[in-house]
C-alpha positions as CSV (number, residue, x, y, z in Angstrom):
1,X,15.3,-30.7,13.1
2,X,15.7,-27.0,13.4
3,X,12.6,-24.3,14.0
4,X,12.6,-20.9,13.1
5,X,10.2,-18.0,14.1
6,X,9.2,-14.9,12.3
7,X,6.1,-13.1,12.0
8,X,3.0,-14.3,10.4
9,X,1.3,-12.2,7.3
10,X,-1.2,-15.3,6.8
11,X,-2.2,-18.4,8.3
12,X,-2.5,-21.7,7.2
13,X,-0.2,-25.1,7.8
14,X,1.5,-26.5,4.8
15,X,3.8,-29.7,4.4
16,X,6.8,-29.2,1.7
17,X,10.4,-28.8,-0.1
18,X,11.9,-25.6,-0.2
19,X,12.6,-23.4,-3.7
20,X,14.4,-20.2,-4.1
21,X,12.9,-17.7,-5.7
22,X,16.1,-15.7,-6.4
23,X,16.5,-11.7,-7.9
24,X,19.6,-11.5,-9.7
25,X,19.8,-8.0,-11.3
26,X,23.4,-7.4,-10.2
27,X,24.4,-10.6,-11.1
28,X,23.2,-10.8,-14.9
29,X,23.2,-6.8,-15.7
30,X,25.1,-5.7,-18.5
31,X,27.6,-3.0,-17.5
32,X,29.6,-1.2,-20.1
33,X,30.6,2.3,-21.5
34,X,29.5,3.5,-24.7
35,X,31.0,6.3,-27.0
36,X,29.7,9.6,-27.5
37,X,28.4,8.5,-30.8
38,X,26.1,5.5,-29.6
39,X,24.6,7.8,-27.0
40,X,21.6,8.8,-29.5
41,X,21.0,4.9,-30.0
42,X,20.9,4.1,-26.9
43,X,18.6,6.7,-25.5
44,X,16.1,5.5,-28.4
45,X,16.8,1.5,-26.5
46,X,15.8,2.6,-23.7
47,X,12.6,4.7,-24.6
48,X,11.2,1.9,-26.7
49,X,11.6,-0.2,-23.3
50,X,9.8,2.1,-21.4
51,X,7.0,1.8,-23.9
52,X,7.1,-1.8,-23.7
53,X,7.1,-2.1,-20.1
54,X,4.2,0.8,-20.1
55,X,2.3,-1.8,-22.1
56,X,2.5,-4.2,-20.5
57,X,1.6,-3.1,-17.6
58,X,-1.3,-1.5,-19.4
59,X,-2.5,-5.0,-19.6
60,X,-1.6,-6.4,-16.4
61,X,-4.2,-3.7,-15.2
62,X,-6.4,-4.9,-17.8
63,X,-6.6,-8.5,-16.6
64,X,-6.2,-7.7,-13.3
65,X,-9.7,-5.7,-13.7
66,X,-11.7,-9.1,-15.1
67,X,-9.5,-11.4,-12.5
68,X,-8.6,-10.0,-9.9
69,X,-9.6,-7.5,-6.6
70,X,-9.2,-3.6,-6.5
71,X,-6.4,-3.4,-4.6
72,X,-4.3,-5.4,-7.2
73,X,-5.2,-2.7,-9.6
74,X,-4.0,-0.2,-7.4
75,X,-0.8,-1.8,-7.2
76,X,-0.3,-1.7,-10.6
77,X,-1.4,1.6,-11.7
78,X,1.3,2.7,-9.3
79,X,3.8,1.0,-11.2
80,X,2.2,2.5,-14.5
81,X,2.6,5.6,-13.1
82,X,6.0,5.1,-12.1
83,X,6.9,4.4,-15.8
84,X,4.7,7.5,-16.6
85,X,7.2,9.8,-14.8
86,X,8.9,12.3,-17.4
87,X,11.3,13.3,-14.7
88,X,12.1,9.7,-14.8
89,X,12.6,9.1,-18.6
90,X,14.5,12.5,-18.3
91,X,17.1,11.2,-15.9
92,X,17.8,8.1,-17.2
93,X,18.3,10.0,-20.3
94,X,20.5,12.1,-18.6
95,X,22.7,9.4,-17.0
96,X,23.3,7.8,-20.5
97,X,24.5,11.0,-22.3
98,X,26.5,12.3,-19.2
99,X,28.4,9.3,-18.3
100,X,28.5,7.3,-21.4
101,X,27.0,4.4,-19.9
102,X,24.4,1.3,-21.3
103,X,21.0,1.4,-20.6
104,X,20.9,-0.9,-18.1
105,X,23.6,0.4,-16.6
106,X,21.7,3.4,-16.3
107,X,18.1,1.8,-15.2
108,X,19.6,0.0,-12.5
109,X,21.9,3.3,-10.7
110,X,18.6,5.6,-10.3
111,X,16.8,3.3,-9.1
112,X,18.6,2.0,-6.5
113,X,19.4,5.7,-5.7
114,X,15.3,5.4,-5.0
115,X,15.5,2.4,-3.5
116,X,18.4,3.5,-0.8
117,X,15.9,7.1,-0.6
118,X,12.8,5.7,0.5
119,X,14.6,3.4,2.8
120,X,15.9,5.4,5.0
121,X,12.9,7.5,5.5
122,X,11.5,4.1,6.9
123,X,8.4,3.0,8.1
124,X,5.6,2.9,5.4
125,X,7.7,4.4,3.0
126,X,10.3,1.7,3.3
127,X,7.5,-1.1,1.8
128,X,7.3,1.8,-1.0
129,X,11.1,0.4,-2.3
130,X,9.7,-2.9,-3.4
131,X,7.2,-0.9,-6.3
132,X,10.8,0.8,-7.4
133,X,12.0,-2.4,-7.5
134,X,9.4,-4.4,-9.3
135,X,9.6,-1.2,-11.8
136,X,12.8,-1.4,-12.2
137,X,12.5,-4.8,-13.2
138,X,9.9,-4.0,-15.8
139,X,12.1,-2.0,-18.2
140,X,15.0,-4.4,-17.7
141,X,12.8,-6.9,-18.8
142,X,12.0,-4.8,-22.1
143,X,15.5,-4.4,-22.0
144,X,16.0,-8.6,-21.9
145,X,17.4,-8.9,-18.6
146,X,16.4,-11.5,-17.2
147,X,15.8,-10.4,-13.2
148,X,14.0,-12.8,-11.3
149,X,13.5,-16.6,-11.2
150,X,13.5,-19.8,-9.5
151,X,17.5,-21.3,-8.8
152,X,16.4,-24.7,-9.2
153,X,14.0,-26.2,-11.9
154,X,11.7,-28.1,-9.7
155,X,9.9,-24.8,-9.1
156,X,8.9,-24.2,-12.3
157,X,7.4,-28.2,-12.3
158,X,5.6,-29.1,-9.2
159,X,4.3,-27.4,-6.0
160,X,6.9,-25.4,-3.9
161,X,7.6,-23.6,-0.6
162,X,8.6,-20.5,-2.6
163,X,11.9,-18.9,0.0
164,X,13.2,-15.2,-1.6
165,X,15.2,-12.5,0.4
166,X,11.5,-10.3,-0.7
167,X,8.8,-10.4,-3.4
168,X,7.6,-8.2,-5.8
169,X,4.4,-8.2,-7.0
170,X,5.9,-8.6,-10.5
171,X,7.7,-11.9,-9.3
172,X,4.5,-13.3,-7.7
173,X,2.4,-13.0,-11.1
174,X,5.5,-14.6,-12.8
175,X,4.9,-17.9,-10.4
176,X,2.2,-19.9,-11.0
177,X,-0.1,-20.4,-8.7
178,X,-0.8,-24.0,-8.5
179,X,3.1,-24.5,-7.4
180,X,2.9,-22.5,-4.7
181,X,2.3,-24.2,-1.3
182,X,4.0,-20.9,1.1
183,X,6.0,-18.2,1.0
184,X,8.8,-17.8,3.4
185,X,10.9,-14.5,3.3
186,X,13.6,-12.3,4.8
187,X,12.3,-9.1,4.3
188,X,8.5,-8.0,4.6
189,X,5.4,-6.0,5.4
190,X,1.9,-6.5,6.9
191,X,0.7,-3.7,4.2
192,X,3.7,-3.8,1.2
193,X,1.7,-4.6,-1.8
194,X,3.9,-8.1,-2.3
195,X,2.2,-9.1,0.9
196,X,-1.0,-7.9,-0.3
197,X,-1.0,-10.2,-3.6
198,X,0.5,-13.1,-1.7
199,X,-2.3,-12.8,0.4
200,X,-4.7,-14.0,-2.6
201,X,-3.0,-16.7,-3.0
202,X,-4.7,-18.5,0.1
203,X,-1.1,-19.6,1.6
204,X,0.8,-19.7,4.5
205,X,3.0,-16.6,4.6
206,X,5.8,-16.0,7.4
207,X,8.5,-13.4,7.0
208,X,11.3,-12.3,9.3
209,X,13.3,-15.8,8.3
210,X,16.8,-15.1,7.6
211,X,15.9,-17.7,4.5
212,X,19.7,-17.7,3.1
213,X,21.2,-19.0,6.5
214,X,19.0,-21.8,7.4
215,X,17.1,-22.9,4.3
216,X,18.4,-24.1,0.8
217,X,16.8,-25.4,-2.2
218,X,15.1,-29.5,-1.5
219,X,14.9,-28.6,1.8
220,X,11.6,-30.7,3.6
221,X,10.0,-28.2,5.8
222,X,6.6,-27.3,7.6
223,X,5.3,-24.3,7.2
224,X,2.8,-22.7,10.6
225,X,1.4,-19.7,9.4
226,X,-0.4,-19.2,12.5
227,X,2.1,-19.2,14.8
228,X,4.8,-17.9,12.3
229,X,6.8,-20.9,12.7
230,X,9.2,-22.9,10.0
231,X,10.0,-26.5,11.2
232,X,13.1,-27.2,8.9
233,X,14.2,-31.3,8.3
234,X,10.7,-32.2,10.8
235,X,11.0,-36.0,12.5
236,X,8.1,-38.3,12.3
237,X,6.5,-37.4,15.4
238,X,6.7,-33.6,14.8
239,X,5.4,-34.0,10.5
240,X,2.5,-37.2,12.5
241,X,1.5,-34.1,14.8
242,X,1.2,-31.5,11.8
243,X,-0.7,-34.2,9.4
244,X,-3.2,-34.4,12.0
245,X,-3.9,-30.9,12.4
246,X,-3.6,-30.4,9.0
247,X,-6.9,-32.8,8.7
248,X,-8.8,-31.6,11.7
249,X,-8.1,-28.2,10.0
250,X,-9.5,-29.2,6.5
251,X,-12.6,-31.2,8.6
252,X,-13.5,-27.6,10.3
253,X,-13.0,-25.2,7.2
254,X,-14.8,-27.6,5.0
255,X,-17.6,-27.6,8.1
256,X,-17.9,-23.9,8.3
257,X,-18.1,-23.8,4.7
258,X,-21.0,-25.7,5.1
259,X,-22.2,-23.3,7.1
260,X,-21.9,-19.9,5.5
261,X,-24.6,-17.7,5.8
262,X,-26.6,-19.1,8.3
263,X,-26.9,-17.0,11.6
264,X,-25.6,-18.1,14.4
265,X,-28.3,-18.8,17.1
266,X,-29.0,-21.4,20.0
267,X,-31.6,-24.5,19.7
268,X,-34.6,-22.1,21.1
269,X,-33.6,-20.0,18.3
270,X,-32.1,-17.5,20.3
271,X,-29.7,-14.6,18.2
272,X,-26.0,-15.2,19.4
273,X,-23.6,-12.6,18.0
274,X,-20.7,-14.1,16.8
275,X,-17.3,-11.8,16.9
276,X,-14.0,-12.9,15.8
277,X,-10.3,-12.3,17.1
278,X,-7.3,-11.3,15.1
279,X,-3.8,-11.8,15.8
280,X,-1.9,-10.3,12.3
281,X,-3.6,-8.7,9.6
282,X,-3.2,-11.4,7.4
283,X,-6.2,-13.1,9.7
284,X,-8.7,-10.5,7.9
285,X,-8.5,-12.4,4.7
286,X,-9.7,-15.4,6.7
287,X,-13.1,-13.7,7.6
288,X,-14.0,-12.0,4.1
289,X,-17.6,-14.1,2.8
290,X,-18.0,-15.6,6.9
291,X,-20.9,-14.5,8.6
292,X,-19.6,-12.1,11.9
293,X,-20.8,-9.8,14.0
294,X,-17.5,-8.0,13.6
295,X,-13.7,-8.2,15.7
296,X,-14.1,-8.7,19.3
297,X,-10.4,-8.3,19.7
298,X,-7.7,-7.3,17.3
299,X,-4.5,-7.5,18.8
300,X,-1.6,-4.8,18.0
301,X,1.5,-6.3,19.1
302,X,2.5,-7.4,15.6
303,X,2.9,-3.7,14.7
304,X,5.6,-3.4,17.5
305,X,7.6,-6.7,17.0
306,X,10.8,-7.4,15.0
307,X,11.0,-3.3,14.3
308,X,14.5,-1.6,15.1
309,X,12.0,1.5,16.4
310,X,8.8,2.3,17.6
311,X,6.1,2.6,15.0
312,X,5.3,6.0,13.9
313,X,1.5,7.7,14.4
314,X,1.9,7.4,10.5
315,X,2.7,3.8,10.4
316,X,0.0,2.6,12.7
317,X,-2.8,4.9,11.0
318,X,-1.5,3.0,7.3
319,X,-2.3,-0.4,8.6
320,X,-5.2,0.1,10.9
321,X,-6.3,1.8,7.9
322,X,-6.5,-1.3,6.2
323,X,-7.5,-3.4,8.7
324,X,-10.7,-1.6,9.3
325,X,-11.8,-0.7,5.7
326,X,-12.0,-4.3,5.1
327,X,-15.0,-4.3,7.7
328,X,-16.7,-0.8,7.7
329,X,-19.9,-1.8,9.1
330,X,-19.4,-3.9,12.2
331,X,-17.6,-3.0,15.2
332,X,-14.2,-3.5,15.6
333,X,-12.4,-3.8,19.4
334,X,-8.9,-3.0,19.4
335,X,-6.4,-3.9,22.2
336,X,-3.6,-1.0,22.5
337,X,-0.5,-2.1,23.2
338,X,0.3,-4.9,25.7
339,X,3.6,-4.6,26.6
340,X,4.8,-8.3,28.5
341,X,8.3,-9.5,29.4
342,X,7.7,-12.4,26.8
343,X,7.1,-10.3,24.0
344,X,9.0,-7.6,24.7
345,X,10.3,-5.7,21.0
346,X,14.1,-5.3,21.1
347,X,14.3,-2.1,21.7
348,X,11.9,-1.3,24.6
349,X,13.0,-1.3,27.5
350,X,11.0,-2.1,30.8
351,X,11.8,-0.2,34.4
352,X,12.7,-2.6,37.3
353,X,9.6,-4.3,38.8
354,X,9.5,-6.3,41.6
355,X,7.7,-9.0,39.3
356,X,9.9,-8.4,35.8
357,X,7.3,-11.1,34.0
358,X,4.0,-9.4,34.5
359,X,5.0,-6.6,32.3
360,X,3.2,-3.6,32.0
361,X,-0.3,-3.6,31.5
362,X,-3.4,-1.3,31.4
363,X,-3.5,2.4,33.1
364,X,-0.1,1.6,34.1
365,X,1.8,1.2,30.8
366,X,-0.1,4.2,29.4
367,X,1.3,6.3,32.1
368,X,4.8,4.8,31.8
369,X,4.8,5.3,28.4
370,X,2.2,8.0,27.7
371,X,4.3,8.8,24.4
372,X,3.7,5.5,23.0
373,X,0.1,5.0,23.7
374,X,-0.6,8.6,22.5
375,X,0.8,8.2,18.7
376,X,-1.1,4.9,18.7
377,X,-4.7,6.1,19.7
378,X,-4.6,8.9,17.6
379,X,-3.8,7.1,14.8
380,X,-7.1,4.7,15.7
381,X,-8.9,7.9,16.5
382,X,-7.9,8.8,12.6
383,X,-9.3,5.4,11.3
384,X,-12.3,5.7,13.1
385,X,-14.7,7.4,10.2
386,X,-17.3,4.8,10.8
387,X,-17.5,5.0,14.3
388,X,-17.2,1.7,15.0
389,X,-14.4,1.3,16.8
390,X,-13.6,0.6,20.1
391,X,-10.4,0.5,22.3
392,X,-9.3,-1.9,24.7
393,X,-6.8,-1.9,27.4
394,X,-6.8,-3.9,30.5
395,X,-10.4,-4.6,31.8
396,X,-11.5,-1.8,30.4
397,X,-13.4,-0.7,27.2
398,X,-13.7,2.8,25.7
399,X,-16.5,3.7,23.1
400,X,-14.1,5.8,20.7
401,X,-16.0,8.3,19.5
């Protein structure tokens, strides 16, 4: 029995064997020159794959309008207009007459010249490299390549812990969602669209796993989403203790369900206000449809942890962003950052103290690390259009107005 810890991006506990989702572009793309003579050809290939790929996603938009949320059509009309770039066919165009190459050939160079781009400009922009990715896949699909599927049949037949390097909302709609139990990945974001598609699936979802190292296809594992924790080859005692909580969590959600849309108030019919606490993001999916009097506490450390640098002003206004349009009218409390010795991001380092595991907390961190804690309240000060924010740090509460 081994367990693994990454970052959480939704909760839920979920009992399973493991499947790879695998993207093989590299591995089954067609490279191969072409002679001066077969350029005109296969320039015309490739444009009639654009125009299959633009219709298609034409009517992924479509269905995703009668089926599913807003954001999902977001998602895709980026991709649409992606594939509505001229500078795009132009280049690919380009790359075909100037180096002789295949269409595919072609498709796949740019693109990774985007993907490598947007990359290194990190932060926010790095989540943009999966909607290159999921485009590129598009027209290679028009072009028959076949990109992106599961290694092993049993996938494609039964329920699944679906394991992948990364997702792409393109591979997502391509599993179904009745054989999904989790997704566990290597690469991933609290706000990359992937994540934000996953999310609807109502699964466990934990990224940060190095999946390729520790995980291979028939592998029995649990999935925490809570906790962000994978519990590969569990004994007895450790799958007896996740059954049960699995069951006392079915017995409360079915009980709250129950409950939904009553107010909460005391036997003397006294009004409680009820306010709820989020750890990741993902959490906010959780609360859409309950009745709340809003977020008590919304923690930020998840924005800091498993990052190679500190979180841009940019970054953190993206993902509060998102956070606090999904409840506009209620008041939200947000904790800045609580910097502790236990969960302490790799590349922050704390002065000497004469007590190394209290951390920094409160008025002290902030003038420690004034930096910091200025990019991050103006980027909460940039969110707050409804006014309903608050902030949070040690014992003490500031109306942000």
């Amino acid at each position: 029995m081994k367990t693994l810890k990454g970052i959480s991006a939704s909760s839920g506990i979920c009992e399973g064997i493991v499947c790879f989702y695998l993207d093989e572009t590299e591995g089954t793309l067609p490279h191969y020159y072409i002679n001066p003579e077969q350029v005109p050809n296969e320039i015309n290939r490739f444009k009639e794959a654009m125009k299959i790929a633009k219709k298609t996603m034409e009517h992924m938009i479509r269905v995703a309008e009668k089926q599913m949320d807003k954001k999902a059509i977001e998602i895709f009309s980026t991709h649409l207009s992606i594939l509505n770039d001229r500078d795009l066919l132009s280049k690919i165009s380009g790359l075909i007459r100037k180096r002789g190459i295949n269409a595919e050939h072609a498709v796949n160079d740019l693109f990774q010249e985007y993907i490598r781009t947007y990359k290194n400009k990190g932060d926010h922009f790095e989540e943009l490299t999966h909607d290159f990715v999921d485009t590129r896949n598009r027209i290679l699909g028009a072009l028959n390549v076949e990109a992106t599927r599961f290694k092993c049949p049993i996938g494609d037949m039964e329920p699944v812990i679906v394991a992948a390097k990364t997702l792409t909302p393109s591979m997502l709609l391509n599993i179904p969602q009745k054989n999904v139990l989790a997704f566990v990945t290597e690469e991933g974001g609290f706000t990359s669209h992937s994540t934000i598609l996953a999310r609807s699936y109502g699964v466990p979802i934990v990224f940060g796993i190095d999946v390729e190292s520790y995980l291979e296809c028939g592998t029995h594992v649990i999935v925490d989403g809570s906790s962000g924790t994978i519990v590969v080859s569990p004994d007895r005692k450790t799958k007896n203790y996740y059954r049960r909580k699995m069951r006392s969590l079915k017995k409360k959600k079915t009980f709250c369900q129950s409950k939904n849309g009553f107010t909460t108030r005391t036997g003397n019919s006294r009004r409680i206000k009820l306010k709820l606490n989020i750890s990741t993001p993902g959490e906010i999916n959780i609360v859409k449809g309950l009745p709340h009097d809003g977020i008590g506490l919304l923690r930020t450390e998840f924005l800091f942890a498993q990052r190679e640098t500190f979180p841009s002003e940019e970054a953190q206004y993206n993902l509060y962003s998102r956070i606090l349009h999904e409840i506009p009218e209620k008041p939200v409390t947000v904790r800045l950052l609580d910097i502790s010795s236990d969960k302490l991001p790799p590349y922050f380092t704390l002065p000497e103290q004469a007590n190394p595991d209290m951390g920094l907390r409160g008025a002290i961190a902030v003038e420690t690390f004034p930096d910091i804690y200025l990019a991050q309240v103006k980027a909460l000060l940039r969110v707050n259009a409804n006014s309903n924010l608050q902030l949070l740090y040690r014992w003490f509460l500031i109306q942000a107005i």
